[in-house]
C-alpha positions in Angstrom: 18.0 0.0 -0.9 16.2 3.4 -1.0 17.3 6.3 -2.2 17.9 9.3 0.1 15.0 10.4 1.0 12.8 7.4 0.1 11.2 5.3 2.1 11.5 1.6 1.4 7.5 1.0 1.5 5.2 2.4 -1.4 1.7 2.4 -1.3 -0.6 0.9 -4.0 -3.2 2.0 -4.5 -6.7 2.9 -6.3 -7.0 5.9 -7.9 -9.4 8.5 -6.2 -12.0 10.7 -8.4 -15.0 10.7 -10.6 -15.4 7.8 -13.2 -18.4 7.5 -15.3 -20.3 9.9 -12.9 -19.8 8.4 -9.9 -17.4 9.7 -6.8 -14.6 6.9 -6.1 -13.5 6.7 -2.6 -10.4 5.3 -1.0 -10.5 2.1 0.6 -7.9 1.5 3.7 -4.7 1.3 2.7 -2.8 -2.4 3.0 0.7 -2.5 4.5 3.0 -5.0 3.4 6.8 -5.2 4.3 9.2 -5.1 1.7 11.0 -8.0 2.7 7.9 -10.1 2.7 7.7 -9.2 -1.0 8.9 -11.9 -3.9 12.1 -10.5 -6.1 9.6 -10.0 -8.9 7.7 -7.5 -7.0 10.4 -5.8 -5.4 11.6 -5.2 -9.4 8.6 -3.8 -10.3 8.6 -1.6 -7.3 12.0 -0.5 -7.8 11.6 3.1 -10.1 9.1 3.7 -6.9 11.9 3.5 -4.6 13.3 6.1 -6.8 10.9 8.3 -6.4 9.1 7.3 -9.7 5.5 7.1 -9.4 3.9 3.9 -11.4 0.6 3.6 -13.2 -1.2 0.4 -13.7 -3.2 0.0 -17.1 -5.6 -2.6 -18.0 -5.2 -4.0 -21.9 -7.3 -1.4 -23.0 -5.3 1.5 -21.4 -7.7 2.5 -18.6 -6.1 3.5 -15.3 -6.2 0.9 -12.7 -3.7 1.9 -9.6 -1.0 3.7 -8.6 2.2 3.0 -6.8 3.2 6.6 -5.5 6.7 6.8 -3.4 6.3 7.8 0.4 8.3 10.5 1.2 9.7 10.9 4.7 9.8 14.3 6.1 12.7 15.2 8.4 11.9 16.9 11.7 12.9 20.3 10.4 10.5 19.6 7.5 7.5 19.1 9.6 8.0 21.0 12.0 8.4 24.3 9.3 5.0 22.4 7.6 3.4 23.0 10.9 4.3 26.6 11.3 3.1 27.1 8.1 -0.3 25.7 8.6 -0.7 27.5 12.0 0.1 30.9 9.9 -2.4 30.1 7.8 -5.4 29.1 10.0 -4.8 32.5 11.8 -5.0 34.0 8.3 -7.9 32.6 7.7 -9.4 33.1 10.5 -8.6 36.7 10.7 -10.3 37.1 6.9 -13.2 35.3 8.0 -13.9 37.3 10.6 -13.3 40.7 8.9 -15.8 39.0 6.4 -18.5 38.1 9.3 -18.3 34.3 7.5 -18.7 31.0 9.6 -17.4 27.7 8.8 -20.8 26.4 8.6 -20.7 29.6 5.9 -17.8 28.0 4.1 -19.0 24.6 4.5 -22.1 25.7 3.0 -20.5 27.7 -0.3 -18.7 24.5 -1.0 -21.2 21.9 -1.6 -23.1 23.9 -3.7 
């Protein structure tokens, strides 16, 4: 029982970022039907369904996971998401090139 909107799955998992220095990187994601789970976990993943996103703490209040809600875009939604990108790739490109700039130029301005 979703709400509109909602997808029934939800995907846990680690939080991506920087932790004591070091770069954390997202493992591949696990996929687990909702009717496989127990009626424990489908409880705790209820607010989720709802479009409430979870955090996960250990005892000492550190961050652990997540459990964000996938949203399902309509065709209308993704298709306007699409036309949207498209404008602005030819945006971009058009400013790059006024600019004489590269992607490898780009590329290169990020990392430092």
């Amino acid at each position: 029982m979703a709400a509109d909107g909602y997808n029934a799955v939800v995907a846990l998992m680690p939080l991506r970022g920087e932790q004591n220095g070091r770069i954390l990187e997202r493992k591949p994601m696990v996929r687990i039907r909702l009717s496989d789970l127990n009626d424990a976990v489908k409880a705790f993943l209820a607010p989720a369904q709802q479009g409430e996103t979870i955090v996960v703490e250990d005892d000492d209040g550190r961050v652990q996971c997540g459990v964000t809600p996938y949203v399902q875009a309509s065709a209308a939604e993704k298709q306007a998401a699409l036309a949207a990108l498209d404008r602005l790739q030819q945006k971009s490109a058009q400013a790059m090139a006024q600019f004489g700039a590269t992607e490898v130029d780009i590329d290169r301005e990020l990392q430092d």
